[in-house]
PyMOL Python script that loads the backbone (N, CA, C, O; Angstrom):
from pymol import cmd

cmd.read_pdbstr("""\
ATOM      1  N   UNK A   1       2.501 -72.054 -31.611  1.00  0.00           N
ATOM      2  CA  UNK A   1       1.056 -72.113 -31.558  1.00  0.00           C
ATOM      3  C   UNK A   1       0.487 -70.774 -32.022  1.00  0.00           C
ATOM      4  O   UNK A   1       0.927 -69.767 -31.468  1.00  0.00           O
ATOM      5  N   UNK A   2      -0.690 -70.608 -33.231  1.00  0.00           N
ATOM      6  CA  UNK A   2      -0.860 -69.736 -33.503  1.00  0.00           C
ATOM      7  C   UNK A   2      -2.205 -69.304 -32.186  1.00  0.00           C
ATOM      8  O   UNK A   2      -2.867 -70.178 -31.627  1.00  0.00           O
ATOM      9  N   UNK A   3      -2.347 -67.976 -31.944  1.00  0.00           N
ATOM     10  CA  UNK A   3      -3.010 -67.498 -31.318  1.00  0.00           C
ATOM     11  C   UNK A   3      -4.519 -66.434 -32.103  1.00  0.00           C
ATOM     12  O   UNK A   3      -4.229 -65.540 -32.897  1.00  0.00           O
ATOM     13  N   UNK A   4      -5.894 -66.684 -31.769  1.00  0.00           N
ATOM     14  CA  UNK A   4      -6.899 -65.613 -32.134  1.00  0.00           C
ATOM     15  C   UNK A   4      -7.018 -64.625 -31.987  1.00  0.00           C
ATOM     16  O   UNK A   4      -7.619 -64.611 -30.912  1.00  0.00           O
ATOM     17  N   UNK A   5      -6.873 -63.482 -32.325  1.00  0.00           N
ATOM     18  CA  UNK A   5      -7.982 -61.907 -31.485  1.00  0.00           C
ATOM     19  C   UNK A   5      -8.888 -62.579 -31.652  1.00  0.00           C
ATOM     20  O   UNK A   5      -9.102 -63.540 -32.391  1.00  0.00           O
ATOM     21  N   UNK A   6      -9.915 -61.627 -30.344  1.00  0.00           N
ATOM     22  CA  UNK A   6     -11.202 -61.673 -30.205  1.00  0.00           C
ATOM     23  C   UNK A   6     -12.064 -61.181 -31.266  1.00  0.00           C
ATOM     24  O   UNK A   6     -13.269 -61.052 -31.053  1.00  0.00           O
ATOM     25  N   UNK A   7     -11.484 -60.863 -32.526  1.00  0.00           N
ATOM     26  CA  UNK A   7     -12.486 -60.299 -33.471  1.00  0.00           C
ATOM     27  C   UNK A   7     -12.383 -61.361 -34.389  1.00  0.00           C
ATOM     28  O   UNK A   7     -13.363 -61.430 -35.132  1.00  0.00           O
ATOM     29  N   UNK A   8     -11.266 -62.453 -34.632  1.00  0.00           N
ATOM     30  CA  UNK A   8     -11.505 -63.409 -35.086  1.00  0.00           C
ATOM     31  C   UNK A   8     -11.712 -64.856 -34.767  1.00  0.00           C
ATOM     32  O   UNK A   8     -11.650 -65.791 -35.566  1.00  0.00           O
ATOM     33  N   UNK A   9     -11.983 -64.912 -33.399  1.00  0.00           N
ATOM     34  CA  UNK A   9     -12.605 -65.777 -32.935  1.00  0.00           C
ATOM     35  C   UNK A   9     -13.943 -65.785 -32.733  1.00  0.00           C
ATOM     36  O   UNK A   9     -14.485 -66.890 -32.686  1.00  0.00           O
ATOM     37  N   UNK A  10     -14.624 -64.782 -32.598  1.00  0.00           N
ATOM     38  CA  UNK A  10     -16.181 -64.213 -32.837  1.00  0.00           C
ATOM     39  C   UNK A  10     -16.650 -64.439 -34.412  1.00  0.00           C
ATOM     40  O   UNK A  10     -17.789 -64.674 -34.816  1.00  0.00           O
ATOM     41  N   UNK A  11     -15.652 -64.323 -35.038  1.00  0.00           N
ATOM     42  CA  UNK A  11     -15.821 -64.499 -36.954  1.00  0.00           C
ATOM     43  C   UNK A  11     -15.808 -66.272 -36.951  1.00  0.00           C
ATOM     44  O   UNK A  11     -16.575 -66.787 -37.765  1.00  0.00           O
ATOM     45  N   UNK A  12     -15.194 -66.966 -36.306  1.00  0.00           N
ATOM     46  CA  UNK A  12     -15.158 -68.587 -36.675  1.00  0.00           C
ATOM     47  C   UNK A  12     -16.546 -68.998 -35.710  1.00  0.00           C
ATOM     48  O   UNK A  12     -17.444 -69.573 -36.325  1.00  0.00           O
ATOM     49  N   UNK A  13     -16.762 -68.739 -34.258  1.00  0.00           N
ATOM     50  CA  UNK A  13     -17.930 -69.636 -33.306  1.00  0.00           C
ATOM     51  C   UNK A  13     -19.271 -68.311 -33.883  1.00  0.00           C
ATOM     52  O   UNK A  13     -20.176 -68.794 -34.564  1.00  0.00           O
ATOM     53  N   UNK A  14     -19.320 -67.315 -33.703  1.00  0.00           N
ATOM     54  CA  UNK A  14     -20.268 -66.667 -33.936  1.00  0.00           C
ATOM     55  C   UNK A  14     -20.483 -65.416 -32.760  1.00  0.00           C
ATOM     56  O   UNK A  14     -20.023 -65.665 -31.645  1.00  0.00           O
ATOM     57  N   UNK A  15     -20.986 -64.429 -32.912  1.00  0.00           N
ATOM     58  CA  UNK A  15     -21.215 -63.821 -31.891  1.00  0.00           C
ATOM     59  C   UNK A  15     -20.548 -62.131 -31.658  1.00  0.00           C
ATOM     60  O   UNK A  15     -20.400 -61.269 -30.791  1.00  0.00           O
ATOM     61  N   UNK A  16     -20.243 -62.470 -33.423  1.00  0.00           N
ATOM     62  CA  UNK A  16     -19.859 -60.869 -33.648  1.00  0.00           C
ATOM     63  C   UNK A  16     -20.714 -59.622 -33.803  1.00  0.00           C
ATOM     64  O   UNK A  16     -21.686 -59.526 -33.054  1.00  0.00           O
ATOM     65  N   UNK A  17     -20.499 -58.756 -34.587  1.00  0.00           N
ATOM     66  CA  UNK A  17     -21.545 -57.785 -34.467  1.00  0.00           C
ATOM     67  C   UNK A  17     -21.358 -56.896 -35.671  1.00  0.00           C
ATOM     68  O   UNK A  17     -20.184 -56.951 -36.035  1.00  0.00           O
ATOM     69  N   UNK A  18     -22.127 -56.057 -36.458  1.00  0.00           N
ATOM     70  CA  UNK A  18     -21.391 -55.824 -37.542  1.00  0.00           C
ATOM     71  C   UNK A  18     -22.400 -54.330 -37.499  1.00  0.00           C
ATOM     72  O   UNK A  18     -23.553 -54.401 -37.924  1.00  0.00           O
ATOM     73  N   UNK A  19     -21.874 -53.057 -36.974  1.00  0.00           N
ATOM     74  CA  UNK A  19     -22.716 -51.589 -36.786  1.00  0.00           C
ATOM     75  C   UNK A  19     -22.237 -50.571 -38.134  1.00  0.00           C
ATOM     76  O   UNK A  19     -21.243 -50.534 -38.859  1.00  0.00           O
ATOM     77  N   UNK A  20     -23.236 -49.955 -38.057  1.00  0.00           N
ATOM     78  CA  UNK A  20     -23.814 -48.659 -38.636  1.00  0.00           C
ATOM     79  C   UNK A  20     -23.728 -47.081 -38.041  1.00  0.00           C
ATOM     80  O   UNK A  20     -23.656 -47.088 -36.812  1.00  0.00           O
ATOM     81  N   UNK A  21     -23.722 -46.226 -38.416  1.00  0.00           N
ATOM     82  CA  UNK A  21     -23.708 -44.565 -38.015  1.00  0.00           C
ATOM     83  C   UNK A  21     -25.031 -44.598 -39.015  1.00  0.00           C
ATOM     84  O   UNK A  21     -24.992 -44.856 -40.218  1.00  0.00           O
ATOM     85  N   UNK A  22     -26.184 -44.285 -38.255  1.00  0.00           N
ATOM     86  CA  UNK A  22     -27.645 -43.354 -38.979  1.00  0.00           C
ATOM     87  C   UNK A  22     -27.343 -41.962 -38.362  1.00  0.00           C
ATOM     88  O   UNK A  22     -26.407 -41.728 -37.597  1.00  0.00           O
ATOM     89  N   UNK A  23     -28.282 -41.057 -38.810  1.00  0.00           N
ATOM     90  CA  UNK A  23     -28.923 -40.289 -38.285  1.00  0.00           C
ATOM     91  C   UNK A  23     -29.863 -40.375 -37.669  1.00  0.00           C
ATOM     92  O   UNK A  23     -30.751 -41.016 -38.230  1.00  0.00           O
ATOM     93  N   UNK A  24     -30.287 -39.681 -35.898  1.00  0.00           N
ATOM     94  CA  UNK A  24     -31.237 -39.795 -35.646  1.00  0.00           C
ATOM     95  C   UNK A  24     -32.365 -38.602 -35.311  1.00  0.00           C
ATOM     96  O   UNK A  24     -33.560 -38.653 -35.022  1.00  0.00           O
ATOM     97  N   UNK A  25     -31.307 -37.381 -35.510  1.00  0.00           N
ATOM     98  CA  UNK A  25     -32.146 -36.489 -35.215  1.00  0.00           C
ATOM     99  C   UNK A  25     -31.344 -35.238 -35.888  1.00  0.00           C
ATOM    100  O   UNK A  25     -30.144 -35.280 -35.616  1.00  0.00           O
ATOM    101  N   UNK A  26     -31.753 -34.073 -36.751  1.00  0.00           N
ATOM    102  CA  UNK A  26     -31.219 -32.955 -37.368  1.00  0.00           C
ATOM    103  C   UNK A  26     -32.238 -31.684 -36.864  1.00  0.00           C
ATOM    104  O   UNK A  26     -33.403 -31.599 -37.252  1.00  0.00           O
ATOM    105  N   UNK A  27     -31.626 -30.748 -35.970  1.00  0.00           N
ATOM    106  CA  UNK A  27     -32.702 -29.515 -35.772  1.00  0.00           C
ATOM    107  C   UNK A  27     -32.577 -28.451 -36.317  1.00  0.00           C
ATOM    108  O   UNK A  27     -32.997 -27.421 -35.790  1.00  0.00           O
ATOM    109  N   UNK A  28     -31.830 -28.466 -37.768  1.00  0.00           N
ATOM    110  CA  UNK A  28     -31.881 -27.643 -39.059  1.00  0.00           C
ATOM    111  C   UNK A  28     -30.501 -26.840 -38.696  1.00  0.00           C
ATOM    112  O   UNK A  28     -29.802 -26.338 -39.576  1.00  0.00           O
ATOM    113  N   UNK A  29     -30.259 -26.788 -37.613  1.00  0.00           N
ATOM    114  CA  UNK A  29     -29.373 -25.194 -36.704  1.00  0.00           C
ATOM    115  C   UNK A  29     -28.197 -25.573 -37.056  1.00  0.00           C
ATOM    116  O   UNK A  29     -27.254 -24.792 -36.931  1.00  0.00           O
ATOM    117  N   UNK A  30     -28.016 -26.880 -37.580  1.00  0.00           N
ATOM    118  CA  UNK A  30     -26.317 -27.310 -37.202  1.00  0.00           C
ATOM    119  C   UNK A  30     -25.732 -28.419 -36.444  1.00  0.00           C
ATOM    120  O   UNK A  30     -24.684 -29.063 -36.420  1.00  0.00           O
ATOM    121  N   UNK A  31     -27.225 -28.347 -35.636  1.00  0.00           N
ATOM    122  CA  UNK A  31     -27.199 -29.533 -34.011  1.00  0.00           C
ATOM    123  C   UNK A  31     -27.522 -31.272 -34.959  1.00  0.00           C
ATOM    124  O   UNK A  31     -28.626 -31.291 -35.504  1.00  0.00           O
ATOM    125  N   UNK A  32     -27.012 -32.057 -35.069  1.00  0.00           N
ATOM    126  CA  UNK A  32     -27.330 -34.021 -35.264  1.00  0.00           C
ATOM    127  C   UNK A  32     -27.275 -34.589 -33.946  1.00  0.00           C
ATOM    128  O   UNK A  32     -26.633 -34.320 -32.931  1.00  0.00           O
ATOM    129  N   UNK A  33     -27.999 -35.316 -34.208  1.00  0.00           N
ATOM    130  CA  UNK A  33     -27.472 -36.685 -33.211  1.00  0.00           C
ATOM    131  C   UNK A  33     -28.061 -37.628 -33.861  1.00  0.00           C
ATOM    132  O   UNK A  33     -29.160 -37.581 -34.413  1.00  0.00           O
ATOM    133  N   UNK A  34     -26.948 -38.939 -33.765  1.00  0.00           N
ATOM    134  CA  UNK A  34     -26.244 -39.761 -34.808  1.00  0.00           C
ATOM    135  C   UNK A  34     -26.034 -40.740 -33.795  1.00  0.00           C
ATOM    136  O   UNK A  34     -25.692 -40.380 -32.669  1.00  0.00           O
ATOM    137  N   UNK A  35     -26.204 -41.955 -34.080  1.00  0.00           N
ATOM    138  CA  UNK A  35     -26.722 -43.322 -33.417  1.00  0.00           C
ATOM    139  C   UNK A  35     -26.427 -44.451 -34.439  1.00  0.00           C
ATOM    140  O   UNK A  35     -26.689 -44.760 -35.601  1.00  0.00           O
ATOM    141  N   UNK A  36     -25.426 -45.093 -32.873  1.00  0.00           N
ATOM    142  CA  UNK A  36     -24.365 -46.048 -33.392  1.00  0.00           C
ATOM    143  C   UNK A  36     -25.283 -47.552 -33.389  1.00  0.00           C
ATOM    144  O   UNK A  36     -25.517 -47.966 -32.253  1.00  0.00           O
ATOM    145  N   UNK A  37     -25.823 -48.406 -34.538  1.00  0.00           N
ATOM    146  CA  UNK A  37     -26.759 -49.607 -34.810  1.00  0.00           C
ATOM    147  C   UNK A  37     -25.829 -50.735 -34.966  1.00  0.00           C
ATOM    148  O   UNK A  37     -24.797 -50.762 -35.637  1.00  0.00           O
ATOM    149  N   UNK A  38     -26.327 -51.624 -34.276  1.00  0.00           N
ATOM    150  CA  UNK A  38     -25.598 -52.721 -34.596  1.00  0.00           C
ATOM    151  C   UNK A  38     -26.544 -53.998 -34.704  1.00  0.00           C
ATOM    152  O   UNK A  38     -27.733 -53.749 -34.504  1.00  0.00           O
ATOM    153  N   UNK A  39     -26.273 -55.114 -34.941  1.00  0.00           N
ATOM    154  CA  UNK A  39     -26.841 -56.012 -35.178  1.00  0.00           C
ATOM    155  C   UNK A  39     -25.887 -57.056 -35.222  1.00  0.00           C
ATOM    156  O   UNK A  39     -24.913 -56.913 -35.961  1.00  0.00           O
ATOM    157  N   UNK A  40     -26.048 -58.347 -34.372  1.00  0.00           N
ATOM    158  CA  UNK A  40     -25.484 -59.518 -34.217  1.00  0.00           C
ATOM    159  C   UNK A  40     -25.131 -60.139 -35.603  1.00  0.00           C
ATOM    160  O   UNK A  40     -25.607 -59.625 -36.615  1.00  0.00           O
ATOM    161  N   UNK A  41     -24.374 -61.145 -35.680  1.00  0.00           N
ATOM    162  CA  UNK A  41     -24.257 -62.378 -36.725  1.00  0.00           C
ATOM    163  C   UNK A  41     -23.572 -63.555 -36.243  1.00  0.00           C
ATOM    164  O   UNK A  41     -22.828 -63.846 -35.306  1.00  0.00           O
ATOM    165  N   UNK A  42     -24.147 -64.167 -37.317  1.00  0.00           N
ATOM    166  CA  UNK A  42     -23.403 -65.846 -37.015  1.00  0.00           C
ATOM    167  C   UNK A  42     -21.865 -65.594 -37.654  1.00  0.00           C
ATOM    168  O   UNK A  42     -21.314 -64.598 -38.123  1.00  0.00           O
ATOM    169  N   UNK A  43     -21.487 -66.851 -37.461  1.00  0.00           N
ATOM    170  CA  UNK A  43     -20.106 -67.165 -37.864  1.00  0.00           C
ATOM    171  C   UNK A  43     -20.063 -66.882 -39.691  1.00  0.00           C
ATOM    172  O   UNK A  43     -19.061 -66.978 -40.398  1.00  0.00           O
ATOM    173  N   UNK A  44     -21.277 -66.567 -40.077  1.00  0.00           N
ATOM    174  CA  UNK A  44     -21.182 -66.481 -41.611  1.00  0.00           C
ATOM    175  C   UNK A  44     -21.416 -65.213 -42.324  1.00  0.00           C
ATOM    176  O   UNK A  44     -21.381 -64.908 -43.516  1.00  0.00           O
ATOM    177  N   UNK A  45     -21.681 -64.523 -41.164  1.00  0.00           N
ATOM    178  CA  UNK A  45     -22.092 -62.946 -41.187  1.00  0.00           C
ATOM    179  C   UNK A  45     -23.355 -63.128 -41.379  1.00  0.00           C
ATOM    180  O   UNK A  45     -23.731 -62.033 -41.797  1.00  0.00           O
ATOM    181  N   UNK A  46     -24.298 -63.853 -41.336  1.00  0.00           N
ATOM    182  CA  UNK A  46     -25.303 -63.637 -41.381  1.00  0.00           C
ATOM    183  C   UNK A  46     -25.752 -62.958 -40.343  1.00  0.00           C
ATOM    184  O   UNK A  46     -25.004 -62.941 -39.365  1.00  0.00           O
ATOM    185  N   UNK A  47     -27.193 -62.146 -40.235  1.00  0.00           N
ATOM    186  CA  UNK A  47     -28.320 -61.549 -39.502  1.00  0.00           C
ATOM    187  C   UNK A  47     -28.548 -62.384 -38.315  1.00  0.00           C
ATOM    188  O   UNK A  47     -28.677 -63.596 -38.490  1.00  0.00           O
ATOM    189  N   UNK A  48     -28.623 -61.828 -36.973  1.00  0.00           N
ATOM    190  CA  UNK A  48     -29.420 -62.949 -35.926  1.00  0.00           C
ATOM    191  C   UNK A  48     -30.052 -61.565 -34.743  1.00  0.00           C
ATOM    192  O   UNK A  48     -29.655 -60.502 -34.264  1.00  0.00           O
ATOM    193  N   UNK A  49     -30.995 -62.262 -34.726  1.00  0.00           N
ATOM    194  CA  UNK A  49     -31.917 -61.301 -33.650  1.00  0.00           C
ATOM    195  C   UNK A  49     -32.284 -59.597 -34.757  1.00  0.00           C
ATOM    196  O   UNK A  49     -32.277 -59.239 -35.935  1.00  0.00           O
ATOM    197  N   UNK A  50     -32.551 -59.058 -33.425  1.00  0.00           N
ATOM    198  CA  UNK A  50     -32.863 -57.645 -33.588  1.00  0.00           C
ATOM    199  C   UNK A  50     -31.378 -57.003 -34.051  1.00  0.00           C
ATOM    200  O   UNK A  50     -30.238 -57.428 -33.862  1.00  0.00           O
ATOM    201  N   UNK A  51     -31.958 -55.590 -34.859  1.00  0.00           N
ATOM    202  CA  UNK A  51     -30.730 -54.489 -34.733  1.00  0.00           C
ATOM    203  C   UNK A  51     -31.179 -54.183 -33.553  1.00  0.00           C
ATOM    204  O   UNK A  51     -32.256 -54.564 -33.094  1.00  0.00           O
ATOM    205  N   UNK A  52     -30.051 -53.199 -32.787  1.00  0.00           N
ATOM    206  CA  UNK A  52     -30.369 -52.438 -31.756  1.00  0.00           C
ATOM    207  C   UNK A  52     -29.316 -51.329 -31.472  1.00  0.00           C
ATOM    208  O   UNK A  52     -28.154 -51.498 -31.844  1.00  0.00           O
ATOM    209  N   UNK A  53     -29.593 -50.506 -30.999  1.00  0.00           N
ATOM    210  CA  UNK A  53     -29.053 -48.994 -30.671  1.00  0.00           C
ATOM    211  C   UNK A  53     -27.910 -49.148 -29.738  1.00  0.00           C
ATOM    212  O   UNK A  53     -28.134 -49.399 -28.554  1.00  0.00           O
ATOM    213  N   UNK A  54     -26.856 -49.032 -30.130  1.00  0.00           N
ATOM    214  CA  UNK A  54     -25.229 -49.165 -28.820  1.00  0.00           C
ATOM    215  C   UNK A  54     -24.799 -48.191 -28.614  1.00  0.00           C
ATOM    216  O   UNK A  54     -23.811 -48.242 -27.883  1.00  0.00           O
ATOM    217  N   UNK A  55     -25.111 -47.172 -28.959  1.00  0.00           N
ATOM    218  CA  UNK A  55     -24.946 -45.302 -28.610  1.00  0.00           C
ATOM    219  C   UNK A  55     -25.029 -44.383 -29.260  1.00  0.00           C
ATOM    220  O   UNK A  55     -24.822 -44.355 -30.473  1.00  0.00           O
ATOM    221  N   UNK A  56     -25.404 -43.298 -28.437  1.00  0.00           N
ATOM    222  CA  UNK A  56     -25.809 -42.295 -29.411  1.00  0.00           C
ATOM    223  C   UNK A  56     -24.729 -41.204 -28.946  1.00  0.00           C
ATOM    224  O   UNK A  56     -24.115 -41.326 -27.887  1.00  0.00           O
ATOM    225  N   UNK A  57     -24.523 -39.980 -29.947  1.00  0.00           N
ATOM    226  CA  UNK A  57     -23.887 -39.295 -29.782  1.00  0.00           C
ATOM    227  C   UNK A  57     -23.859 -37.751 -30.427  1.00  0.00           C
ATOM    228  O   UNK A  57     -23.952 -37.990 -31.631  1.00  0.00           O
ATOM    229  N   UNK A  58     -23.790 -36.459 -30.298  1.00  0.00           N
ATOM    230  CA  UNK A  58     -24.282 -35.321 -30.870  1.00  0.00           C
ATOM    231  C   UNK A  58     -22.595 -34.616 -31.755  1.00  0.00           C
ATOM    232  O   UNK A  58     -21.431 -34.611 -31.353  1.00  0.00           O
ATOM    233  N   UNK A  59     -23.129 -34.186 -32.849  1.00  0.00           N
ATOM    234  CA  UNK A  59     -22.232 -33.524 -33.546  1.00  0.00           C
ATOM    235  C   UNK A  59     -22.344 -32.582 -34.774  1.00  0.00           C
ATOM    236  O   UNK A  59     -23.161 -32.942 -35.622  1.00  0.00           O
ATOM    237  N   UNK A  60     -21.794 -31.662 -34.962  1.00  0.00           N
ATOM    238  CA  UNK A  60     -22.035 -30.481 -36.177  1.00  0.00           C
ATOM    239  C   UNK A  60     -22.671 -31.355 -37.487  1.00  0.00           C
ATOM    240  O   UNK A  60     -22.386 -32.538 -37.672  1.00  0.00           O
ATOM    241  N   UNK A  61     -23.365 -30.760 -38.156  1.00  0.00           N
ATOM    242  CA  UNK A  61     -24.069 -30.890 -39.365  1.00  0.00           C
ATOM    243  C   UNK A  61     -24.258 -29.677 -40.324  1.00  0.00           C
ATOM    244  O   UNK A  61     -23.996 -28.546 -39.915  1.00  0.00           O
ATOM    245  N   UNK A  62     -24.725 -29.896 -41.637  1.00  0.00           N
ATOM    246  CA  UNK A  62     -25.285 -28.581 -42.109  1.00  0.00           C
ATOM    247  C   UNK A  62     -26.410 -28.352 -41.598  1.00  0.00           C
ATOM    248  O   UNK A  62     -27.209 -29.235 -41.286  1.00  0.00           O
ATOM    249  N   UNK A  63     -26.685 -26.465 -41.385  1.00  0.00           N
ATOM    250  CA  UNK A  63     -27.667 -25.726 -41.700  1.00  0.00           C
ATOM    251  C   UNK A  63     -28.521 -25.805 -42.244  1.00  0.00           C
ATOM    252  O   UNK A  63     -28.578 -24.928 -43.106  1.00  0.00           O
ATOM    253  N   UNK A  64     -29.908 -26.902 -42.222  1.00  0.00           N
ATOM    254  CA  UNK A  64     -30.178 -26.646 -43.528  1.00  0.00           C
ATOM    255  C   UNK A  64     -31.984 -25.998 -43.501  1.00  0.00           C
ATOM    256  O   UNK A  64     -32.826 -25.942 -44.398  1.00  0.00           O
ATOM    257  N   UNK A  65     -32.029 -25.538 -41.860  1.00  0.00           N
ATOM    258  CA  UNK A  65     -32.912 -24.523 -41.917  1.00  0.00           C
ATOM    259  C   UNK A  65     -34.776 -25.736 -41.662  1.00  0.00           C
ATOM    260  O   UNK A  65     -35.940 -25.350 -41.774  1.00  0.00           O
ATOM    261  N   UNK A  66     -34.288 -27.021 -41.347  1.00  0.00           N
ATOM    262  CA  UNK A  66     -35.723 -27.776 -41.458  1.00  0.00           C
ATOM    263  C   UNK A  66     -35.506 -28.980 -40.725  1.00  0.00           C
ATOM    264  O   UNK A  66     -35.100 -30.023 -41.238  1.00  0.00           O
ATOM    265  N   UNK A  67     -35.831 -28.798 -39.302  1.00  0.00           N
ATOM    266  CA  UNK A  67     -35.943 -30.172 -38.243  1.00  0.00           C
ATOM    267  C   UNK A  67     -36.370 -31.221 -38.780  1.00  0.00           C
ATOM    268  O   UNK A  67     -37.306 -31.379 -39.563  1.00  0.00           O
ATOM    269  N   UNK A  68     -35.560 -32.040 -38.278  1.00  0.00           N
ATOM    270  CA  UNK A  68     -36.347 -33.638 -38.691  1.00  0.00           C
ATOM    271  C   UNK A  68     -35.956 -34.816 -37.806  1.00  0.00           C
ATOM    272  O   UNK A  68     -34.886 -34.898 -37.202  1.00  0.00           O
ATOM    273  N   UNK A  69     -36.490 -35.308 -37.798  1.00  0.00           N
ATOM    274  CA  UNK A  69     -36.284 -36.601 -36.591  1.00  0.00           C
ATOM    275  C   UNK A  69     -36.856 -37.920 -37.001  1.00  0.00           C
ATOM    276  O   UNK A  69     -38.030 -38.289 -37.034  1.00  0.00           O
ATOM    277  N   UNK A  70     -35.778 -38.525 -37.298  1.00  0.00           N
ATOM    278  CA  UNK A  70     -35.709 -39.965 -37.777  1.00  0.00           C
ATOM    279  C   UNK A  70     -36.468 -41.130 -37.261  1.00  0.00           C
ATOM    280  O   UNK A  70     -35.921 -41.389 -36.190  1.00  0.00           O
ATOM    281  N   UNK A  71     -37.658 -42.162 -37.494  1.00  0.00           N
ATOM    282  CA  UNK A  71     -38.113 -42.445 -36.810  1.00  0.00           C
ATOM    283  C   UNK A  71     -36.963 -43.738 -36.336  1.00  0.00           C
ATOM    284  O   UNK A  71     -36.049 -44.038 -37.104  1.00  0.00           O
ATOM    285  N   UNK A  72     -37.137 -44.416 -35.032  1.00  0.00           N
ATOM    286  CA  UNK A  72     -36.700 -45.277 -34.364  1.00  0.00           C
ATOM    287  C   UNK A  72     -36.436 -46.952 -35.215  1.00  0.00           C
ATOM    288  O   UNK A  72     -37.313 -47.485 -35.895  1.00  0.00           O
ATOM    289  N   UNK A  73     -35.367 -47.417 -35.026  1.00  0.00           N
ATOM    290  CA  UNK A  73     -35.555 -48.774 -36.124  1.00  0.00           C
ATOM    291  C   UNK A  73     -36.388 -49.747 -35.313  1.00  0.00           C
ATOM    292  O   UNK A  73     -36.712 -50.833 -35.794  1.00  0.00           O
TER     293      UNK A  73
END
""", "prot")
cmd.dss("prot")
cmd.show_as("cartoon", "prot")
cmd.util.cbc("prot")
cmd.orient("prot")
């Protein structure tokens, strides 16, 4: 009997998820924080519902001397 993972049984009924790394925030110094997006799909990969934010997290960047802050999706 062949057996599924859960990543391909979510790919045949639906109910997978298919994420992104944005940027969400750069304070010129070096400092990011970078925010993990995801967004649902059907069994066809299509789009369903909202994207939405599944974590955020801080890490080195360039210098580049000019804050900026990403607006919210």
């Amino acid at each position: 009997m062949y057996k599924l993972d859960v990543a391909e049984a979510k790919t045949i009924v639906g109910g997978a998820e298919k994420c992104w790394v944005s940027t969400y925030s750069n304070d010129g110094k070096g400092n990011c924080v970078r925010k993990v997006v995801c967004h649902s799909v059907d069994k066809h990969g299509n789009p369903v519902g909202s994207e939405y934010i599944k974590s955020t997290y801080s890490e080195s960047c360039p210098v580049t001397g000019r804050p900026v802050t990403y607006p919210k999706p």
